[in-house]
N, C-alpha and C positions, 0 to 999 in steps of 0.2 A: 419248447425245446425243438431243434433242429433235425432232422432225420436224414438217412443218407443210404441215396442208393445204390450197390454195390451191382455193377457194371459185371459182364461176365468176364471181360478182360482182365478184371480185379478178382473176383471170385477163383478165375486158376491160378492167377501167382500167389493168393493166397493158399488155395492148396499144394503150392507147390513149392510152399514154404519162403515165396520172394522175402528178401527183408525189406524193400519199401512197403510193401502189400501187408506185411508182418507189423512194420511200424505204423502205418497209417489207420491199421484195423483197430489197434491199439485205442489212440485218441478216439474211437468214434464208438467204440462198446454199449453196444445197450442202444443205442441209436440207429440199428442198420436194419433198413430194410433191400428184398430184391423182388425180382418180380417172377412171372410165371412165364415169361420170354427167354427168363435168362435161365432158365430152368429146363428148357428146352433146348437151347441151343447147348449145355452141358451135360445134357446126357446124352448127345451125340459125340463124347468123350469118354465112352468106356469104362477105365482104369479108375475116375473117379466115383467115390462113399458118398454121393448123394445127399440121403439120408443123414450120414454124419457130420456133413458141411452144414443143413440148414436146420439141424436140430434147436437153435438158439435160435434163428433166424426170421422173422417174420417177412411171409412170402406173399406178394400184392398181386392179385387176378387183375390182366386185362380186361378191363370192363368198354362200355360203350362209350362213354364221356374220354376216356385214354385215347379210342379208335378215332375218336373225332377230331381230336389233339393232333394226332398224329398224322390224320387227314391235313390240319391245318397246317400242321409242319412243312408237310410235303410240299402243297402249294407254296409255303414261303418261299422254298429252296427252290423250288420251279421255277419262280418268277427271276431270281436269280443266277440258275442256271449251275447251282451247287449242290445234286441231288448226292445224297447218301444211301446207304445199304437199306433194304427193307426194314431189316431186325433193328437196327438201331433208329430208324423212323418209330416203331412200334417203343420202340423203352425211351426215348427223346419225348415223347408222347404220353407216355406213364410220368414220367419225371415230371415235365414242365403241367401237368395236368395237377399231379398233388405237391407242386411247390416244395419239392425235395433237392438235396443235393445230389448232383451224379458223382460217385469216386470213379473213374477211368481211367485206363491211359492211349484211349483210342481217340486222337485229335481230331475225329472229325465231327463231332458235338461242340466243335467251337463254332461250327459256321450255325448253332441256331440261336437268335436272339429267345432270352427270355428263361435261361435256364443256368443254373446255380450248376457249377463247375470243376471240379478239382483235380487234377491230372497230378496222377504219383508219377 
């Protein structure tokens, strides 16, 4: 079964009650995981229940194998000349490491080969 991992892009329009974020959550129940990047870069958002967002939620440690990934990434895009944000180098890294899908709607994880996709 297919796992899906929810991007912090995706994680506040779903707190914040988007209806695509709403609907897409829907379809994927029981199947979502995030990570401990995106975990971080949302609680430099105050206002949001933490806690009661990921209470369901199973939450994925960057490990060394992810760092390495994400290493590789980097280099790709280097070679390219398409670099992106650190933080999404680190969860492009997680992703394409445990062969998950990304939910986003931050288009710039389309420039990395190799990674399963879905922009709400």
């Amino acid at each position: 079964m297919k796992n899906y991992f929810l991007d912090t892009s995706f994680l506040i329009d779903l707190m914040k009650s988007k209806k695509k974020a709403i609907r897409t959550h829907e379809e994927i129940k029981g199947r979502e995981v995030t990570g401990s990047p995106c975990i971080y870069e949302l609680s430099k958002f105050t206002e949001f229940n933490l806690e009661k967002l990921f209470i369901n939620k199973r939450v994925l440690k960057f490990t060394v194998s992810d760092a390495q990934e994400a290493g590789d990434i980097y280099y790709e895009l280097s070679q390219k000349g398409d670099l992106i944000g650190e933080m999404d180098l680190i969860i492009a890294g997680m992703v394409r490491n445990r062969n998950v899908e990304l939910i986003t709607k931050d288009d710039d994880f389309k420039e990395i080969e190799g990674i399963d996709l879905r922009l709400y």
